[in-house]
N, C-alpha and C positions, 0 to 999 in steps of 0.2 A: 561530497557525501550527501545524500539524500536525505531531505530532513522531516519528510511527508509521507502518512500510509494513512490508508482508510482500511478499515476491518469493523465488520459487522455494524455498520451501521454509522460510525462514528468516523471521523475526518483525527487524523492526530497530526500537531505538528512539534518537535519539538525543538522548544527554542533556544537552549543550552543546558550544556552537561558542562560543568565546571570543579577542576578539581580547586577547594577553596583553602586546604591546608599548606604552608610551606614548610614544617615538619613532621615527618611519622608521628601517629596517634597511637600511644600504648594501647595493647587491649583491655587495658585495666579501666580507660578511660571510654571506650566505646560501650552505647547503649544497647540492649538486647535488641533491641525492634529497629529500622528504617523510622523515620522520621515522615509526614505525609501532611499538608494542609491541601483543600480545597476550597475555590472561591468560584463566584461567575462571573465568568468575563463580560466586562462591560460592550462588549460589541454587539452584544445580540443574547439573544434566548437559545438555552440549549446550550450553551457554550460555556465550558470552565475553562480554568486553570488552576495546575496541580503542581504544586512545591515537594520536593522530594529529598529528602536529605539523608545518603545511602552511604555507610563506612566500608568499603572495601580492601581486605586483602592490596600491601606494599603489590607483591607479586601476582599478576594477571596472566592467563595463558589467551592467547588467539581463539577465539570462539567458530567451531567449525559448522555443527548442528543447528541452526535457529529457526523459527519459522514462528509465524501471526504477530512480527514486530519489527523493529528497526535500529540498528547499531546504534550507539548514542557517540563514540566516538571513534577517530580513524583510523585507530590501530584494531578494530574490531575486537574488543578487549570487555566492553561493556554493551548490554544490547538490554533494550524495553521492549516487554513480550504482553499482550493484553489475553485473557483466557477467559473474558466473558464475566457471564452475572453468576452470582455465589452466595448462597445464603448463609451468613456468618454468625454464628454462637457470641455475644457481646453483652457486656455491663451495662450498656446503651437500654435506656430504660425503653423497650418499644409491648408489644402486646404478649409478644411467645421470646423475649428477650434472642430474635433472630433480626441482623440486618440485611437486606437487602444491598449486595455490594456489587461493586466494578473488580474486579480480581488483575492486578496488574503486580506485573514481577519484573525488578533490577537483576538481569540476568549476568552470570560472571562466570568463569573459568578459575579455580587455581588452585594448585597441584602442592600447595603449602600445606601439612596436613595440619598444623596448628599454627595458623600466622597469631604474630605476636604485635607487629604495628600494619597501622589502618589509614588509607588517603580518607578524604572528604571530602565527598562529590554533591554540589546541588544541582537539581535535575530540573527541570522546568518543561513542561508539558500542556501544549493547548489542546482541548477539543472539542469536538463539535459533533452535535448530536445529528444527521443528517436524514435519518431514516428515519418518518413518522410511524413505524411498526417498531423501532428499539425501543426494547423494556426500560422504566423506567428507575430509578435504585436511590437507597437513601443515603448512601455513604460509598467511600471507595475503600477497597485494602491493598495495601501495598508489600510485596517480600521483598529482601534479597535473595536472590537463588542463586549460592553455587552449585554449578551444575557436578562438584565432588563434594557434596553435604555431608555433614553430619546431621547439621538440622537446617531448616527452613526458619527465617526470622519475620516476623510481618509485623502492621500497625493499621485500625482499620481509623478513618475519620471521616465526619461527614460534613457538608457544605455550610458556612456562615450563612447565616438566613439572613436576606437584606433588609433594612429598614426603610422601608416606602413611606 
């Protein structure tokens, strides 16, 4: 499985998708939102990494539709979609309380119309800003997307400022 795409500017690699639970998660105990930190990777400038902690539906269907991303695992059941910069409505104290985000979605399939227990996946994500014309953004947000929603669940966060 491929674990490398470049889209719009940005080199992505990702470097595991782990399911971290070894029992079903009631949903009484899953949180509304995907989980998200971001930091800079010590390699270089421009370069992050993105922790991602995404509760998914026991049952996954095959994902057949996908496009601007790259399966996270081999049964093509989960797939990471990047849809660009997005200016986001947030509590995030900025000028017009809008951030400037990375729009990225844990994309899924399942056909459960009310799942009742949830894996626990953490998702780990390098990248690299490659294009000196890519916009530059203050924070990221992150969904889950099933692609048979009810609703759409997101978390937006932005980068630990390093101390030089």
């Amino acid at each position: 499985m491929d674990n490398k795409i470049t889209l719009a500017g940005l080199d992505f690699v990702i470097n595991f998708c782990n399911k971290i639970n070894t029992q079903p998660i009631p949903l009484a105990e899953i949180p509304q939102q995907s989980l998200a930190n971001i930091y800079a990777n010590p390699k270089g400038e421009r370069h992050y990494i993105v922790n991602i902690i995404s509760f998914l539906p026991l049952k996954l269907d095959p994902l057949k539709n996908t496009s601007s991303g790259i399966f996270l695992n081999e049964e093509k059941t989960i797939f990471f979609n990047y849809n660009g910069v997005t200016d986001v409505k947030t509590s995030i104290q900025t000028e017009n309380d809008i951030v400037v985000s990375r729009d990225f979605n844990i994309v899924y399939d399942s056909t459960d119309p009310i799942p009742s227990e949830f894996n626990m996946y953490h998702i780990q994500i390098d990248y690299k800003i490659t294009s000196l014309r890519t916009q530059s953004v203050e924070a990221i947000i992150v969904h889950d997307k099933n692609l048979d929603p009810e609703t759409d669940r997101g978390t937006v966060t932005s980068p630990i400022k390093s101390q030089d």
